[in-house]
N, C-alpha and C positions, 0 to 999 in steps of 0.2 A: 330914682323913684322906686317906692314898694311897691312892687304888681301881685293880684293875687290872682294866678289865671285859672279859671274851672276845666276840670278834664287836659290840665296839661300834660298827662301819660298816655294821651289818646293821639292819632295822626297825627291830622291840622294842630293840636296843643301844644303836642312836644313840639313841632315847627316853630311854632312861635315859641314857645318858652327861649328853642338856642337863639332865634333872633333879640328877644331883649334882653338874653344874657351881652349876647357881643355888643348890644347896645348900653350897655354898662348898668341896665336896672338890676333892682334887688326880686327874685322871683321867688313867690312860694306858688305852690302847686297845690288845689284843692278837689282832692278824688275819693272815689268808694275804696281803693288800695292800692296798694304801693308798685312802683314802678321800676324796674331794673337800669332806664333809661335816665328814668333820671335823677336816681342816687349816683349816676356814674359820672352825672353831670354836679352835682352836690348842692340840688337843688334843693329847699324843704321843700318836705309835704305834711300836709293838713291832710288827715284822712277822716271824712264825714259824708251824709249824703244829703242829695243838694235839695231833696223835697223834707225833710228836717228844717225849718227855718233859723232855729235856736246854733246846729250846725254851721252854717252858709254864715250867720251873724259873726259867730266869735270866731271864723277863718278869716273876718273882713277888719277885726283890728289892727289897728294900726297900720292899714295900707290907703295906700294913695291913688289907687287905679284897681280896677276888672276889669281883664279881659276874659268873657264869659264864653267860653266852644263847647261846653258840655252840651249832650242833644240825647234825646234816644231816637234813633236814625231806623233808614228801612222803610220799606213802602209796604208793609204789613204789619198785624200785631193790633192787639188791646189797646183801644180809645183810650180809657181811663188811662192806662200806664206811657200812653203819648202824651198824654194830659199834662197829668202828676210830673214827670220831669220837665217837660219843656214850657209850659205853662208856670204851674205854682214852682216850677225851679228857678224859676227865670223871674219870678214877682220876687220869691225869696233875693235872690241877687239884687235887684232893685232895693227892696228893703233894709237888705245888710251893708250897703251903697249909703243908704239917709244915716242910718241910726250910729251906722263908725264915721260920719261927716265926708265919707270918699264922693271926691269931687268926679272923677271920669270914668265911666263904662262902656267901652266894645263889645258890642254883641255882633255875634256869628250869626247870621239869619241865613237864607238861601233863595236864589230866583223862584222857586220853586212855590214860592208864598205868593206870586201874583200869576203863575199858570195856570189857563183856563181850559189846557186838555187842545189849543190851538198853536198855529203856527206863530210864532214872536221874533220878529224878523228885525234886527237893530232896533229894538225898541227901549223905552227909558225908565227913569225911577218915578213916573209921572203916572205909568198904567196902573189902576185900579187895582185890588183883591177884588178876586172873584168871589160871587155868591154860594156858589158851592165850588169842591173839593175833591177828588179822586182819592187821596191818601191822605189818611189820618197826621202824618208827621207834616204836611203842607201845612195843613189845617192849622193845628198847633205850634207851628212856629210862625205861620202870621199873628195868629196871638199873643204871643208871647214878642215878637217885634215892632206891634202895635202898641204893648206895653210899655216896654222901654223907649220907643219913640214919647209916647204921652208923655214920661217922666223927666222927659229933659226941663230943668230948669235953672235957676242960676245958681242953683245948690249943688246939681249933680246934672254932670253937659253928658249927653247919651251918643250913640252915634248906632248903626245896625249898619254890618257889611254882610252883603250877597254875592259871595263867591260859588262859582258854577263849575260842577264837579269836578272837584279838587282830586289831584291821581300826581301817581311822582312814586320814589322809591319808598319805601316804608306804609304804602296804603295797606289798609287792611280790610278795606269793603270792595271798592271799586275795579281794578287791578286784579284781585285775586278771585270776586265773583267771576269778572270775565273769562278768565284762566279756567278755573274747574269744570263751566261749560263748556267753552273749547272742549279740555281735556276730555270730557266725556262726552262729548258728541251731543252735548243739548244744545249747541249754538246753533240757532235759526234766527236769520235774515227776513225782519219784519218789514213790511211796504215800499215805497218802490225804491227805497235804499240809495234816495238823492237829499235829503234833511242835511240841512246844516247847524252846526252847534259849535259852542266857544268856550273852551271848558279852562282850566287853571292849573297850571304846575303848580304842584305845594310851595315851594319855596317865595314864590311869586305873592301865593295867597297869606302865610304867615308875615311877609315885608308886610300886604297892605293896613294887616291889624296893628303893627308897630308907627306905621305912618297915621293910622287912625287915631294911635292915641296922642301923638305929636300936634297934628290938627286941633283936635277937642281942646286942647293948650290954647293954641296959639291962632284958630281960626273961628272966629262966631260962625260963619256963615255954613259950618257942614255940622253943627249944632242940633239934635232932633231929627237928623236925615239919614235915608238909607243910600246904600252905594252900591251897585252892579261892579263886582271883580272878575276879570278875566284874563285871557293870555290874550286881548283882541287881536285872535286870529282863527277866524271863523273859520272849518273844515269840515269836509263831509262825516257823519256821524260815523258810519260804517264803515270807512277809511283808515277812520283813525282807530277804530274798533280792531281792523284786520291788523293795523299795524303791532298794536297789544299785543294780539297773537300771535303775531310772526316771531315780535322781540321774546317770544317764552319758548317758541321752538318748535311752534304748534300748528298747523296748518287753516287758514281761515273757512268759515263756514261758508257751503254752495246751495243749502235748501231756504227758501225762502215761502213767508206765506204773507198772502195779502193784508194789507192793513185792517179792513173793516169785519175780513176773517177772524183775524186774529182778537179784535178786541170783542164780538160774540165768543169765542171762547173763551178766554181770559176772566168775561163776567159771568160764563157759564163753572168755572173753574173757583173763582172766589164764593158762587152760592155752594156749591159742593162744600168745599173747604170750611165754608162758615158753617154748614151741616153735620160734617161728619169727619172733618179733621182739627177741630177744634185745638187751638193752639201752636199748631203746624201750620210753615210759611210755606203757601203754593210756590209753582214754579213759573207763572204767569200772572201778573194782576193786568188794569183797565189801567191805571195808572202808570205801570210800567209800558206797556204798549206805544201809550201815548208819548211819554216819552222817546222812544224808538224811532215812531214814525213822525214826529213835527221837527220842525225847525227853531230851534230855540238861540239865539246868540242877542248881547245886548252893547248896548253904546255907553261904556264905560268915559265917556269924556267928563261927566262930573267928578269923576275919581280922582280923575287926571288933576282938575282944576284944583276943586278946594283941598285932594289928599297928599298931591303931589307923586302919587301911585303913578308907575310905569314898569311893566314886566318886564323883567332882566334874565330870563330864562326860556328862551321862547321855547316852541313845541316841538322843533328839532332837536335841540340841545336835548330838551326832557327826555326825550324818546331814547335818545342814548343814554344818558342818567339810568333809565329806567331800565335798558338792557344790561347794565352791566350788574344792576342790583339782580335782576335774575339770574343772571348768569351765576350770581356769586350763592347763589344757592338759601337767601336769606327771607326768600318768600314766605 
C-alpha cells in the first residue's frame, strides 16, 4: 500500500513511518523540511506545508492511505497558529483524502480533546468534549477530530487515535522538558502527588496507527470512531515523573506546592505573560497544572476489540529503553 504520512520526521511519525516500512508499505513522508532520519531510511519526502491546501493535494496523489501525526503541539501559543495547522491542516488532509480518491485516513488526536481540567478515572470514548478549554491545542484538535470523524464515509473510512503521552527514546518534547527542569532545579511537585495516569511507549503508539489502518480495511465497525491508546498500565504520575529523572542521572524533586495554590498562580502567570511577554512560553499554565494534579488514565478495551491493539512494550521494558538512550548521550 502507498502511505503518505504528515510529519513523518517528527517523533510519533518517524515511529510509524519504520513500522510500515517493516510492514512492507510504500512510504512517502510529507513535511515543512527534510529529515536526516529519514533519507537514512530512503524514505521520499514531499516537502510543503500542510495549511497550503494546493500543497497537502498534490502530496496525496497517488496514495492509498494517510496517516496524519502532524500537530502544532504545546500548551501555549497563538490561537490563530493552533488554528491554522491543526484545524485547516487537518480539513486540508481530509480534502486532499476526496479529491486523489484515497480511501483511508488515521488521524492522531489526543485524550486531551475530552478533558474537562477533572479527574478521568477508566473512563471511555463515550465522555463528551467539553464546553470549554484550558489550552488552545485541546481546543483545536477536537476540532479538527470532529472533523475527520464527520467525514467518514463510504468514499473515504476515517478512524482518530488518542494516544496518551507518548515518551520512549527519541522524544523531543516530553522526556526532555522533564530533564531541563530537573536539570535546573525548576522541578516542583504539584498537589498531593497521588494522580494516576496511563501514558504510552512510542513504539506501542506507532503499532497502534498501523493496526488502525489494517482495521479501516477490513473492519466496518471502528469506522468513524475514536480510540483511547495506552500502555494500560495505570501508575502514579509523579512516580513515574521520578523515574525520568533518575534514568537521566538527576535527582528527583522534594518542594512541592498545593494544587489550588498553584493553579491561582499559573492564571496569575498566564495574565502577566499575555500582558507583557507576548510571544514568550510561561513556565506555568492553568492547563498544565491540571494536568499535574488529576488523574487521567482510560479503558482502552475498544482498541483492543475492533484494532486488535495490545502493548508489546510495557513500562518497564520502556524505562530501560529509555535509559540507555540517555545514557548514550543522544538526547
Amino acid at each position: 500500500m502507498k502511505i503518505l504520512v504528515t510529519g513523518g520526521g517528527g517523533f510519533l511519525g518517524g515511529a510509524v513511518v519504520e513500522k510500515l516500512l517493516e510492514a512492507g508499505h510504500e512510504v512517502t513522508n510529507f513535511s515543512r523540511k527534510e529529515h536526516d532520519n529519514l533519507e537514512e531510511m530512503e524514505v521520499r519526502s514531499i516537502r510543503g506545508d500542510l495549511t497550503i491546501r494546493d500543497d497537502v493535494i498534490n502530496a496525496g496523489k497517488g496514495m492509498d492511505a494517510v496517516i496524519h501525526t502532524a500537530a502544532k503541539v504545546g500548551f501555549w501559543g497563538d490561537y490563530n497558529v493552533f488554528h491554522m495547522i491543526n484545524v485547516e491542516g487537518t480539513e486540508n488532509v481530509v480534502e486532499a483524502c476526496r479529491k486523489n480518491g484515497i480511501k483511508n485516513l488515521v488521524f492522531t488526536s489526543s485524550p486531551s480533546v475530552i478533558f474537562n481540567g477533572k479527574d478521568m478515572r477508566g473512563v471511555d470514548e463515550s465522555v463528551p468534549y467539553p464546553v470549554e478549554y484550558d489550552s488552545f491545542y485541546s481546543e483545536t484538535k477536537a476540532i479538527a477530530e470532529r472533523h475527520v470523524l464527520d467525514a467518514n464515509s463510504s468514499d473515504l473510512r476515517t478512524i482518530s487515535l488518542r494516544p496518551h503521552l507518548i515518551w520512549g527514546p527519541g522524544d523531543t518534547h516530553l522526556i526532555p522538558g522533564i530533564i531541563e527542569r530537573a536539570g535546573s532545579g525548576k522541578m516542583v511537585k504539584v498537589g498531593n502527588c497521588k494522580n494516576i495516569a496511563d501514558m504510552v511507549y512510542i513504539d506501542n503508539a506507532a503499532a497502534a496507527h498501523v493496526l488502525a489502518l489494517v482495521a479501516l480495511e477490513n473492519n466496518p465497525d471502528c469506522r468513524g470512531r475514536s480510540f483511547f491508546i495506552t500502555n494500560d498500565e495505570p501508575r502514579n504520575m509523579w512516580d513515574f515523573i521520578d523515574q525520568i529523572v533518575s534514568a537521566a542521572g538527576l535527582e528527583p524533586a522534594v518542594r512541592r506546592y498545593p494544587a489550588g495554590l498553584a493553579v491561582v498562580a499559573a492564571a496569575v502567570i498566564e495574565l502577566f505573560y499575555r500582558a507583557f511577554k507576548k510571544g514568550q512560553e510561561p513556565p506555568l499554565s492553568v492547563f498544565l497544572v491540571k494536568e499535574l494534579t488529576t488523574s487521567h488514565w482510560y479503558n482502552i478495551s475498544a482498541a483492543k476489540k475492533e484494532l486488535g491493539y495490545k502493548p508489546k512494550i510495557s513500562m518497564d521494558e520502556g524505562l530501560k529503553k529509555l535509559k540507555n538512550w540517555l545514557d548514550s548521550g543522544d538526547v
